[in-house]
VOPA-757186 format. One record per residue (C-alpha): residue number from 1; x, y, z. Coordinates in steps of 0.2 Angstrom, whole numbers, plus 5000, padded with zeros to 4 digits. Layout:
+-----+------+-------+------+
!   n ! east ! north !   up !
+-----+------+-------+------+
! NUM !    X !     Y !    Z !
...
+-----+------+-------+------+
***
This chain:
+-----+------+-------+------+
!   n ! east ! north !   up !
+-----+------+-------+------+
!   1 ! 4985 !  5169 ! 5074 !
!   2 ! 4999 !  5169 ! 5060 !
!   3 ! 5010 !  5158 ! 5051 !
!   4 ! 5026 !  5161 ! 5060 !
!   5 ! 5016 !  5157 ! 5078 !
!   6 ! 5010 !  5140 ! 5067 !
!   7 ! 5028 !  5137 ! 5064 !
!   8 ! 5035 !  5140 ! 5080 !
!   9 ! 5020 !  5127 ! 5088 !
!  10 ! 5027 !  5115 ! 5074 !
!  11 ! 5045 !  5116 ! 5079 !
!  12 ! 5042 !  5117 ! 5098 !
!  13 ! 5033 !  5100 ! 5093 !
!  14 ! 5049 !  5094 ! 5083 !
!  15 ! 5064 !  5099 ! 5096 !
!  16 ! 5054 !  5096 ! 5112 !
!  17 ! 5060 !  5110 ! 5119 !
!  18 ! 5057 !  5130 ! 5120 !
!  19 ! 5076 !  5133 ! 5119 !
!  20 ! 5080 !  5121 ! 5106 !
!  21 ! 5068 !  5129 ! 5096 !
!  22 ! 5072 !  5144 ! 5098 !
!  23 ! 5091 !  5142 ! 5092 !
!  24 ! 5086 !  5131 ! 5076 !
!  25 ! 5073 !  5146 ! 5073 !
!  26 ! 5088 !  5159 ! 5076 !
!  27 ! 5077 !  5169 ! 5087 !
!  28 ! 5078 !  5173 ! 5107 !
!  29 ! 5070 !  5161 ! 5118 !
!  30 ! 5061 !  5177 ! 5125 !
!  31 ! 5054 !  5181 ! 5110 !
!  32 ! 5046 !  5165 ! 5106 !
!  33 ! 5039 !  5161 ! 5123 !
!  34 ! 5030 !  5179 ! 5120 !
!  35 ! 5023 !  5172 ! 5102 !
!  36 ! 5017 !  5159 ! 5111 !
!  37 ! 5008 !  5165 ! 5125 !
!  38 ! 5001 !  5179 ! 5114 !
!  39 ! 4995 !  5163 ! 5104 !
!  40 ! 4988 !  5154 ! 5118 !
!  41 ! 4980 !  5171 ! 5124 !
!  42 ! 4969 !  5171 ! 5107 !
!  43 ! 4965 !  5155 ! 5106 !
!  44 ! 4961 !  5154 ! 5126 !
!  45 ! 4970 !  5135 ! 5127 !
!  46 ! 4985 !  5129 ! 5136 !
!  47 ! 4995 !  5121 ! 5121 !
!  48 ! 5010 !  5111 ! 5132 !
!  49 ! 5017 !  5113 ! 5150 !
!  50 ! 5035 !  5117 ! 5151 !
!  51 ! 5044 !  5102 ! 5162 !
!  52 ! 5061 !  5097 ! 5168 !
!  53 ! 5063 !  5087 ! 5153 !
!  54 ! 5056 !  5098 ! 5140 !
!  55 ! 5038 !  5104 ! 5134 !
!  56 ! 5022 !  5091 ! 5135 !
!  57 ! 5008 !  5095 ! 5125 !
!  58 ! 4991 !  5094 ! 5131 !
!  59 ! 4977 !  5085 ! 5123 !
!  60 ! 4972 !  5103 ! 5116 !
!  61 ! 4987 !  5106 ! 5112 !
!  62 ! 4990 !  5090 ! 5102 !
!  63 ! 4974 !  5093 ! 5092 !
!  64 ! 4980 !  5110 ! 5088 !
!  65 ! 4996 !  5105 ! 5081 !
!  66 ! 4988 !  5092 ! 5071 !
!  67 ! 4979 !  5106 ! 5064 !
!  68 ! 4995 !  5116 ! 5062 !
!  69 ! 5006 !  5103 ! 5053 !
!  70 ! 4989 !  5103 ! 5040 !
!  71 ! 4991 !  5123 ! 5038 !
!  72 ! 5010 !  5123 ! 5035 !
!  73 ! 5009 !  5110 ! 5023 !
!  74 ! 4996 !  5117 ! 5012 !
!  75 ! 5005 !  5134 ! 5012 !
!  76 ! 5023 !  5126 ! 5008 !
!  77 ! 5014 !  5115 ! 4993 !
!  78 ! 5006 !  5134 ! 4988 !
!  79 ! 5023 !  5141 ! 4990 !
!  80 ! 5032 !  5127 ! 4979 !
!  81 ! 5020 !  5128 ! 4966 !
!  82 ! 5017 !  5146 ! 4963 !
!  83 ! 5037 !  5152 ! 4967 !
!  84 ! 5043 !  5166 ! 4954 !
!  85 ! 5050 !  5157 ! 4939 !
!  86 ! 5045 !  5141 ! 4941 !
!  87 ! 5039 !  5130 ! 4930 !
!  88 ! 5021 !  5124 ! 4929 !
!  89 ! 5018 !  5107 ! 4937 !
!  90 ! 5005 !  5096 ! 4938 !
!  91 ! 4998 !  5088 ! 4955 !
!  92 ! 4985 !  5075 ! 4957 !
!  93 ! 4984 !  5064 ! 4971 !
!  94 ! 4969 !  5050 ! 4975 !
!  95 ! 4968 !  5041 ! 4991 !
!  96 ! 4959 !  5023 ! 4990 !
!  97 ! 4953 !  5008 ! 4999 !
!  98 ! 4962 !  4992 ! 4991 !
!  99 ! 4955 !  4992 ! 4975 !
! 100 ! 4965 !  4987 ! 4959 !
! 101 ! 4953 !  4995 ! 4949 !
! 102 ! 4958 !  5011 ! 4955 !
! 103 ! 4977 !  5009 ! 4954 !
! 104 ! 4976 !  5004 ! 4937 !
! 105 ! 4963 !  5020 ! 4934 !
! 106 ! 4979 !  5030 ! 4943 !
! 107 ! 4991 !  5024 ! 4932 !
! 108 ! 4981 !  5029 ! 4916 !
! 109 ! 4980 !  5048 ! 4922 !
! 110 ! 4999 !  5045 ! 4921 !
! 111 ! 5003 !  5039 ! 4906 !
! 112 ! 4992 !  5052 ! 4899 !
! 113 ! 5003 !  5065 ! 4904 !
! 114 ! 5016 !  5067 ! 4892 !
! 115 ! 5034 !  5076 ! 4893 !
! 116 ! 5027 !  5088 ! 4911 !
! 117 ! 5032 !  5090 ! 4924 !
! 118 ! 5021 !  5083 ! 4937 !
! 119 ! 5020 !  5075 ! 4957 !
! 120 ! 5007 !  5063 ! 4959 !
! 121 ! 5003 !  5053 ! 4973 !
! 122 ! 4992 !  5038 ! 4977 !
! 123 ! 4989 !  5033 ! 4992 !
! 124 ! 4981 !  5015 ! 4996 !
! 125 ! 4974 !  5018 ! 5013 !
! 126 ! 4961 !  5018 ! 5029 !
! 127 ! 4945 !  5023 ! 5026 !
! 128 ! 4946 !  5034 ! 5040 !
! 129 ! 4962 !  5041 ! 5032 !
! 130 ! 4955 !  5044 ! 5013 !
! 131 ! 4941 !  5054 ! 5024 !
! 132 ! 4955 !  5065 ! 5032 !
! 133 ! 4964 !  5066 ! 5017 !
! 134 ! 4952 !  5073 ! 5007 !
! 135 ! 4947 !  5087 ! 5020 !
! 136 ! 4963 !  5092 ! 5022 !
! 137 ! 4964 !  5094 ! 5005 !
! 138 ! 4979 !  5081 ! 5004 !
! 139 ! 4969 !  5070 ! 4990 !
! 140 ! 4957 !  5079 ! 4980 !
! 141 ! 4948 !  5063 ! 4977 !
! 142 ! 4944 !  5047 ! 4988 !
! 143 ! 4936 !  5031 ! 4985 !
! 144 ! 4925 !  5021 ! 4996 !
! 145 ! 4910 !  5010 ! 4997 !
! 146 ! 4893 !  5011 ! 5005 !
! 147 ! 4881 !  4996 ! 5010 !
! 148 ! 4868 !  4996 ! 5018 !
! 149 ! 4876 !  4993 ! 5036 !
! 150 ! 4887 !  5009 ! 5035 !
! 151 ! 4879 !  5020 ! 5024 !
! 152 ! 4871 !  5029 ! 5040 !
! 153 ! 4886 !  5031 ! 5049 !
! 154 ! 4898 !  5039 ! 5034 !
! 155 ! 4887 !  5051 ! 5025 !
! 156 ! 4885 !  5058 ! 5043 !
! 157 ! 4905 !  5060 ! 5045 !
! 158 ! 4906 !  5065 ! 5026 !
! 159 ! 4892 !  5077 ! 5029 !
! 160 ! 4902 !  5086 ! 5046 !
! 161 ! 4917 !  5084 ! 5036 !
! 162 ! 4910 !  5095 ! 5021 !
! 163 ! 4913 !  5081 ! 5007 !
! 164 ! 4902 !  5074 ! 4994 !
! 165 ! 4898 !  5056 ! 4990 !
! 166 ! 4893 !  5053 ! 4972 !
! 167 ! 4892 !  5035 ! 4966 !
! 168 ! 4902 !  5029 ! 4951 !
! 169 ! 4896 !  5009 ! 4950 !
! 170 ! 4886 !  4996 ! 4960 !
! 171 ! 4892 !  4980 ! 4961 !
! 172 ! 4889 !  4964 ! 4971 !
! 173 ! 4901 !  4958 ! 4984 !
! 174 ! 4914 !  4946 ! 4980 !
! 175 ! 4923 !  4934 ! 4988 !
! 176 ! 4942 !  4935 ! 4982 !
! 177 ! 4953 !  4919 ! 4982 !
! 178 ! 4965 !  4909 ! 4976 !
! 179 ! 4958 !  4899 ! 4960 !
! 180 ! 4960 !  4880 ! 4967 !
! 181 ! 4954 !  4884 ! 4982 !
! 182 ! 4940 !  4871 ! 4990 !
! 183 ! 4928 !  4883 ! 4986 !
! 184 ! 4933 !  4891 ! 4969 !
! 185 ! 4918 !  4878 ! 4959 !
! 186 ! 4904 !  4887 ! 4967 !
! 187 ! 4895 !  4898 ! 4954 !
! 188 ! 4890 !  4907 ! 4969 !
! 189 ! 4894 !  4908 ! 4988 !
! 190 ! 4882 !  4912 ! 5005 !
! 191 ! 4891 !  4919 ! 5022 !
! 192 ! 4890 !  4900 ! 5027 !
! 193 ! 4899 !  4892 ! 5014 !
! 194 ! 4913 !  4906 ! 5020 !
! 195 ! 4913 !  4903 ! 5037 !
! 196 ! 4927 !  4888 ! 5040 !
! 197 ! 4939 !  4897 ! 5031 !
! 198 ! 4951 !  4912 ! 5037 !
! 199 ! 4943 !  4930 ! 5034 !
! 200 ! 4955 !  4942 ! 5029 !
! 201 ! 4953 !  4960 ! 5030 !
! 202 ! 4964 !  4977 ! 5030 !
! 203 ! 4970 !  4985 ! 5046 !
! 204 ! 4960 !  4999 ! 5051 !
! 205 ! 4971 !  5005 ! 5067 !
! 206 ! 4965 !  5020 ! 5074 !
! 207 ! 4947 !  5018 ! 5068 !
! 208 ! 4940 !  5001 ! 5076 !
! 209 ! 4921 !  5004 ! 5073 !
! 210 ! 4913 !  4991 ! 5059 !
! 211 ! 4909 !  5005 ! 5047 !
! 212 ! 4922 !  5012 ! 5046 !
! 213 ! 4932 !  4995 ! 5041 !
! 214 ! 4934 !  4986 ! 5024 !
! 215 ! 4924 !  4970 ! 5030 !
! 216 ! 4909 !  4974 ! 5017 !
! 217 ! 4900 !  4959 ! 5025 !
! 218 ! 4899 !  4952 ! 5042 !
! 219 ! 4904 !  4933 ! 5043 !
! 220 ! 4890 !  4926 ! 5051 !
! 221 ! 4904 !  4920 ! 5065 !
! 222 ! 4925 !  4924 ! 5061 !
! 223 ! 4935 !  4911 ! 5068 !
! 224 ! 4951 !  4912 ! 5056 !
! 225 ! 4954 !  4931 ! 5055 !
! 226 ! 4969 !  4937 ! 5046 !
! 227 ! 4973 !  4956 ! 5047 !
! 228 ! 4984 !  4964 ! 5036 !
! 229 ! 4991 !  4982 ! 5030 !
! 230 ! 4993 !  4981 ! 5013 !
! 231 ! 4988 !  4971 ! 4998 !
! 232 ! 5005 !  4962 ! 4994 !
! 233 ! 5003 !  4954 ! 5011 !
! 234 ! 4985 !  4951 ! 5006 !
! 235 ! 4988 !  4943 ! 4992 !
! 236 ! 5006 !  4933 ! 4998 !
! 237 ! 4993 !  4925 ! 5013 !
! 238 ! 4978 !  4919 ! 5000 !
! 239 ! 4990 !  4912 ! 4989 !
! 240 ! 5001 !  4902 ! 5000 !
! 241 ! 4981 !  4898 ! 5010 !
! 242 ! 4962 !  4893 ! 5011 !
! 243 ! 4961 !  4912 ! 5017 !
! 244 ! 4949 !  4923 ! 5008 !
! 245 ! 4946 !  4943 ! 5008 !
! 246 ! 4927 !  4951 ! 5004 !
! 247 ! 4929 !  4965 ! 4988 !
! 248 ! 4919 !  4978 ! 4979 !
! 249 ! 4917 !  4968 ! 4962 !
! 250 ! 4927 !  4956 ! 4950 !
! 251 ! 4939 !  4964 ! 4942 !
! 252 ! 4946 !  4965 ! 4926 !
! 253 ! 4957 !  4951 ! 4918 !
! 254 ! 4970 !  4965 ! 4916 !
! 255 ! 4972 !  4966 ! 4934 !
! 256 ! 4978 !  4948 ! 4940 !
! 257 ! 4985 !  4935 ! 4934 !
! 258 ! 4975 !  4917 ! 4933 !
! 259 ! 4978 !  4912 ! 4951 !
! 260 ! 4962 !  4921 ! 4957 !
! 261 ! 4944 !  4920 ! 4955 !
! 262 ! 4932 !  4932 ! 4961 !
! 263 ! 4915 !  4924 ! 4967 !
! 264 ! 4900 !  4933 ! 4969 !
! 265 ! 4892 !  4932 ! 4988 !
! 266 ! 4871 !  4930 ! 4986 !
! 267 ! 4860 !  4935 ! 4997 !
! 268 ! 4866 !  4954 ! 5005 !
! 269 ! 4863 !  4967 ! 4991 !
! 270 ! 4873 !  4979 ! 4981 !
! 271 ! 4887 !  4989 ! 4987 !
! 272 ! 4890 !  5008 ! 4979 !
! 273 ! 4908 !  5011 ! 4975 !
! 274 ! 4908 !  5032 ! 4975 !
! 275 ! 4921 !  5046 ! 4975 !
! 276 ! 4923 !  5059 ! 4989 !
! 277 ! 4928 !  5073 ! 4987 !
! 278 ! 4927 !  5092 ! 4996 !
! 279 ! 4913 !  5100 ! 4992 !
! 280 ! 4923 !  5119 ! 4993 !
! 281 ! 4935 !  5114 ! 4978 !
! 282 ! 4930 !  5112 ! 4961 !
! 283 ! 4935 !  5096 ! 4952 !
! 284 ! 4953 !  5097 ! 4941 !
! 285 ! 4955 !  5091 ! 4924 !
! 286 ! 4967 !  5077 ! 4931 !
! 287 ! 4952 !  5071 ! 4942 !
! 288 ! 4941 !  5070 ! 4927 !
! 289 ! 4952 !  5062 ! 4918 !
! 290 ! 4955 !  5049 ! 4933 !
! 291 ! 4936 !  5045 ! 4933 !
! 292 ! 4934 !  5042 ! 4916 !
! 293 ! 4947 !  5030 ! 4916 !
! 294 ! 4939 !  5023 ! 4931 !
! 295 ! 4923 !  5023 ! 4920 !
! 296 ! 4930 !  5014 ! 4908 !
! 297 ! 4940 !  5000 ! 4920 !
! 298 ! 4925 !  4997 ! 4929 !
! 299 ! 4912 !  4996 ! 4915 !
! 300 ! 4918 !  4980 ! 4912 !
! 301 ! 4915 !  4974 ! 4930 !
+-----+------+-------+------+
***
């Protein structure tokens, strides 16, 4: 198996043919229906079936692509980064459930770096996604929580996925909503004082299963449910509504303005807010630097 077999499976993929491929790729048609069979030969798996209306790729052949695209994008960010005569550039990028603690922690690490060149990225995401993310080496670190109800099942997907949880902070659960909300006098809130009002919680698509969702607490019954996909929608809906979304800890005054107030929810135990990481990559001075600021936000939680 080689890089220019990866490639080709990739642009097969893009043009949805073999001949269109093979013209942007300025080789024979020939040529590259031998690379590929020689490839499928190896690997002993059908990758697409040639139709009438181009190629279809198989379920195998879908997963190896996925796979693919992961390679190619790794080895063009190597390229880029280690090309003769280019200048040294830093990258560091972090993906997250919804957390402002964590954004405002991201935007420390860049402020800190002064008059370089750099590429950071963070991504605010599922928590399916951070999981993928940090295996395929896209992130080098992720953010999640565990709780009681779904510890069990993600350190088994971390562990077959060869990361590492380590906690950064426990906190309790807090219910998140707007600040003259009927609610907002209690010092303190049960699942049953939630109940009457709209539950809202983070889109989790592809990964439907409770533990891998943000809901860090079961409703004892949801019959308002808001689903959303980012937090300026989140925040546009509890504004504007009796709506209310379940969070890892209160957050610093820094991070909102007065119309929120952040309730502590009795009665289900502490959640661990942890990083993720791989455990075959050693950790980078911008990652250090990332959770000590994170340290330092969350201290004050």
């Amino acid at each position: 198996m080689t890089l220019q077999q990866l490639r080709y499976v990739a642009s097969i993929a893009e043009y949805g043919s073999l001949s269109k491929a093979a013209r942007e790729l300025y080789i024979a048609q020939p040529s590259l229906s031998k690379s590929i069979a020689e490839l499928e030969k190896e690997i002993q798996k059908t990758l697409f079936v040639r139709t009438p209306r181009g190629v279809l790729f198989t379920d195998e052949g879908t997963e190896f692509l996925a796979y693919a695209r992961q390679v190619l994008q790794q080895m063009d960010t190597l390229e880029k980064r280690y090309e003769i005569g280019s200048v040294t550039k830093h990258y560091f990028t972090v993906s997250s459930q919804h957390y402002p603690f964590a954004s405002e922690a991201f935007s420390k690490v860049v402020e800190s770096v002064k008059d370089e060149l750099y590429e950071f990225m963070y991504i605010e995401t599922q928590t399916q996604e951070i999981i993928d993310n940090v295996k395929s080496l896209k992130s080098e670190v992720g953010l999640l929580y565990l709780s009681p109800l779904n510890s069990t099942v993600i350190k088994r997907v971390l562990k077959e996925a060869h990361l590492i949880f380590e906690p950064l902070f426990e906190t309790l659960p807090y219910a998140c909503m707007r600040r003259n909300h009927p609610l907002a006098q209690k010092p303190s809130l049960t699942l049953l004082d939630l109940t009457p009002y709209p539950f809202l919680t983070y889109n989790q698509s592809h990964s439907n299963t409770y533990s891998m969702s943000e809901i860090i607490l079961q409703p004892l019954h949801i019959n308002k449910h808001l689903i959303v996909s980012d937090r300026s929608s989140a925040t546009s809906l509890m504004l504007y509504s009796d709506a209310y979304c379940i969070t890892a800890g209160a957050y610093p005054g820094t991070l909102h303005d007065e119309s929120w107030i952040y309730i502590p929810i009795n009665g289900q135990g502490k959640l661990t807010v942890g990083q993720i990481r791989n455990e075959h990559m050693m950790i980078s001075k911008l990652a250090l630097r990332f959770l000590e600021a994170l340290q330092d936000i969350v201290g004050d939680i």
